[in-house]
C-alpha positions in Angstrom: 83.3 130.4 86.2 83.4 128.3 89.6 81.6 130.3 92.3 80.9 130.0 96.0 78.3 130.5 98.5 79.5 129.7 101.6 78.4 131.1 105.3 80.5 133.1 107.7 80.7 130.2 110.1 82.3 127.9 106.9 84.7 130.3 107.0 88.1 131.6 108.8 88.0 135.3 108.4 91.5 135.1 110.3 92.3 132.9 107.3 91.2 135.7 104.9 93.1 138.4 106.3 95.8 136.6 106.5 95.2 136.1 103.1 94.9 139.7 102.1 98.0 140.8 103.4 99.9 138.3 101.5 98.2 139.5 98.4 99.0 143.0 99.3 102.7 142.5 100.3 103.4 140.0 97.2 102.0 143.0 94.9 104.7 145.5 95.8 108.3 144.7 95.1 109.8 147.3 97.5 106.7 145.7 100.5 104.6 148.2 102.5 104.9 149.5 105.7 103.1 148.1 108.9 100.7 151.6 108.7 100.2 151.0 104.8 98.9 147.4 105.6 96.5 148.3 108.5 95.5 150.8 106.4 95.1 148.9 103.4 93.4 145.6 105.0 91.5 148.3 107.5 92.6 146.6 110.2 93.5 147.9 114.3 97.4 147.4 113.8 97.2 145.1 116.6 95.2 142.5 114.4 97.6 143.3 111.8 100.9 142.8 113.7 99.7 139.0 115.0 98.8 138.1 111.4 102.5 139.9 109.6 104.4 138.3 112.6 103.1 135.0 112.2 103.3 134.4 108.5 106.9 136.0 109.2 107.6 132.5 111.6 106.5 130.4 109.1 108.6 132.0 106.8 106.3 134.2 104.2 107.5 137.5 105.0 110.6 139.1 106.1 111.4 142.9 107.7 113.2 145.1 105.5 114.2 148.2 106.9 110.8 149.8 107.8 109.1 147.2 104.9 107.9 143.9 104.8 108.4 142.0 101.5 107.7 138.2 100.6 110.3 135.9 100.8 112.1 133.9 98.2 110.5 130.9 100.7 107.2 131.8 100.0 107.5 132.2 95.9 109.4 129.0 96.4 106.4 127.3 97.8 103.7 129.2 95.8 106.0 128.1 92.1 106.8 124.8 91.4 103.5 121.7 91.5 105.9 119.5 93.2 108.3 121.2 95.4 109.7 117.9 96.7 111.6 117.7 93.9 113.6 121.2 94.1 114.3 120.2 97.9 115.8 116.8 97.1 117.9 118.2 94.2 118.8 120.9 96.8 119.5 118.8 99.6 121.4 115.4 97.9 124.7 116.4 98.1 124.3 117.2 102.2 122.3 113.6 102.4 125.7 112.2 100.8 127.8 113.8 102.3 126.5 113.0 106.4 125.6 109.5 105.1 129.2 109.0 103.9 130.3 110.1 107.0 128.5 108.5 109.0 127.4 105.1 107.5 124.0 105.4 109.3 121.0 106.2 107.5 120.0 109.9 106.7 116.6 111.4 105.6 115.2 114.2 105.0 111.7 115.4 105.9 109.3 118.1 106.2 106.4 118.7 108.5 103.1 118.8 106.7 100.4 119.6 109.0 99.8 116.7 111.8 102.7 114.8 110.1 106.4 114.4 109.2 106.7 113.1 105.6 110.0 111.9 104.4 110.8 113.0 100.7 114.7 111.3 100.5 117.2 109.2 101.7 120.6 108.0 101.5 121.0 104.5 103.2 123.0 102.7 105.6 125.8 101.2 104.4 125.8 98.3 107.0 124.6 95.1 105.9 121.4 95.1 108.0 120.0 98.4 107.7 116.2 100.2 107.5 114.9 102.7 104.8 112.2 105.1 104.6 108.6 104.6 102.7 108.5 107.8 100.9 105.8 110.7 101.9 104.5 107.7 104.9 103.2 110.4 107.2 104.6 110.2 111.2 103.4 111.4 114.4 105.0 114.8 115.5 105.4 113.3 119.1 108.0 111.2 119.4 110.2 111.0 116.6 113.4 113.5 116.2 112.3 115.2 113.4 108.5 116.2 115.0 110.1 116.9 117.8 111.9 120.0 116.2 109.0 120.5 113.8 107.1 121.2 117.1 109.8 123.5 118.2 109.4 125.6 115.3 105.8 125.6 115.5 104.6 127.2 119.4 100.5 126.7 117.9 101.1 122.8 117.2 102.7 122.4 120.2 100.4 123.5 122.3 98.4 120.5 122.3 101.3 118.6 124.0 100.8 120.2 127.5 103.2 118.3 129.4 105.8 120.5 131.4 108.3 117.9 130.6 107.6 117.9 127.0 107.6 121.6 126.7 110.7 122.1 128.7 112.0 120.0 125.9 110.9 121.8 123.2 112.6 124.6 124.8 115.6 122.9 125.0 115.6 122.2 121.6 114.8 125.5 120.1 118.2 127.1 122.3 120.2 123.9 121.1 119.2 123.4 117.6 118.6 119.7 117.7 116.3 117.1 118.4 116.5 114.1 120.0 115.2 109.9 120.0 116.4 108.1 122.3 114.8 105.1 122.2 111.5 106.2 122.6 109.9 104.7 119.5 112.1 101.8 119.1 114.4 101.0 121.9 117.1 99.5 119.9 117.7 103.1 117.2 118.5 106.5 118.6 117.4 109.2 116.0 118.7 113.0 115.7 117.6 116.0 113.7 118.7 119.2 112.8 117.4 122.3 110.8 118.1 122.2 107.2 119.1 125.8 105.7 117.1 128.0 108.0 114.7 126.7 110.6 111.9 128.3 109.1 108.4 125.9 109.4 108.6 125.2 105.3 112.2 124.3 105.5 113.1 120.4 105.3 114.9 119.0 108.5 117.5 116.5 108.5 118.2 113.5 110.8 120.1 110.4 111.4 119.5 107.3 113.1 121.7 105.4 114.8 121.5 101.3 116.4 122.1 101.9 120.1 125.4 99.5 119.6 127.0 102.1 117.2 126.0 105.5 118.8 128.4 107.6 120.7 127.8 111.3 121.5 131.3 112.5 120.0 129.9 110.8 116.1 126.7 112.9 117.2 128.6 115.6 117.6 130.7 115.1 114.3 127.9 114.8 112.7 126.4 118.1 113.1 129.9 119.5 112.0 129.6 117.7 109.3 125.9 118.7 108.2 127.1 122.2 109.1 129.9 122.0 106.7 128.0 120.6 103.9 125.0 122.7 104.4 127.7 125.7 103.8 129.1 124.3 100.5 126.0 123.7 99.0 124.6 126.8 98.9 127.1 127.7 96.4 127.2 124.3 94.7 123.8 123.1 93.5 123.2 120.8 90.9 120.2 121.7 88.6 119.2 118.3 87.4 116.2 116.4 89.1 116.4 113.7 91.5 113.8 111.8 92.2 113.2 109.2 95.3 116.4 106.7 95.0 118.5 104.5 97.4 121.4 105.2 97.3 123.3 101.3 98.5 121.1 98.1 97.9 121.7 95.9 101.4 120.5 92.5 101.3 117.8 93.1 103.9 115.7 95.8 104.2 113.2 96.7 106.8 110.8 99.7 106.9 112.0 103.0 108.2 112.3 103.3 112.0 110.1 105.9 113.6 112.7 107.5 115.7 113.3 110.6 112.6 
């Protein structure tokens, strides 16, 4: 048996009660009350409300009634080894669907600490197009899809103290969408949008766009769109696993921009 010997200053004891009250509310299937858990984790329910709120952001724990219960998000990420899988198989048909609309490139990512990774794609089907290097991480700064990652997350975004910047993340939270425009690349605008909930574990989606072929009204559609197939596929999955593919095969390829 491994065993550890580790001092108090190695060690997050916020870390460990968060710890303990997911161990205590993933034991009961009907979850415990906010009294049963201070009591349980003999905490002041202060302490305990800061640590059940924010695993409930990130998407953990959820309020029933006067309970809190785990969610099917946080089995989800506590089951399957590779979880990238389950979220591509989940999430292809939307890819197709926007990328067929659109004819622009469309990925999907997740934020994994400091980073966006992107886990699929469904290319371009211009001639001269770009496509993503799977699970390359990118900053959380600039790009569309940090941009909302940073929305969801008030503790990351925090180290971006710019009044502008945060007056954007505001905007983005109240709108649902982040923007690119030109900031990494001036030539590629980049937009992206929650995937099925905007939880911090969900993947995000996003679209990029050569200046020369972006309007705001195929924006615009494209949200409907995403919407739309969003909606169909909750009730439509296909079980079978996908795996990292591209979807057209242009004649020239370049690396992924980083405006998503």
């Amino acid at each position: 048996m491994e065993t550890f010997s580790l001092r108090a200053m190695e060690t997050s004891s916020t870390v460990f009660k968060a710890l303990d009250a997911l161990t205590i509310v993933t034991a009961r299937e009907d979850g415990i009350s906010l009294p049963d858990l201070a009591l349980a984790l003999n905490q002041p329910r202060s302490n305990v409300v800061r640590i059940i709120r924010t695993l409930q952001q990130y998407g953990f724990v959820a309020c029933a009634g006067r309970h809190w219960i785990a969610t099917a998000t946080f089995r989800a990420w506590g089951g399957p080894p590779n979880r990238h899988h389950g979220f591509r198989r989940r999430y292809r048909s939307v890819l197709e669907a926007l990328a067929a609309a659109s004819g622009e490139l469309v990925m999907l990512g997740l934020q994994e600490g400091n980073g966006i990774i992107h886990i699929d794609a469904v290319e371009s089907t211009h001639h001269l197009c770009r496509t993503p290097v799977p699970e390359i991480r990118h900053s959380l700064r600039y790009n569309a899809m940090g941009k909302l990652a940073l929305s969801r997350r008030p503790d990351l975004a925090l180290k971006f103290p710019s009044p502008v910047f945060q007056h954007e993340l505001e905007e983005i939270r109240r709108a649902g969408v982040a923007w690119n425009r030109g900031e990494t690349d001036r030539g590629l605008i980049g937009m992206a949008i929650p995937g099925f909930s905007n939880l911090p574990t969900e993947p995000m989606l996003a679209i990029t766009w050569p200046v020369a072929r972006f309007t705001e009204s195929g924006a615009e559609r494209a949200r409907q769109i995403a919407a739309e197939a969003l909606e169909t596929s909750l009730h439509n999955t296909d079980p079978s696993p996908i795996l990292w593919t591209r979807s057209h095969s242009p004649a020239e390829i370049h690396r992924v921009p980083a405006a998503c």
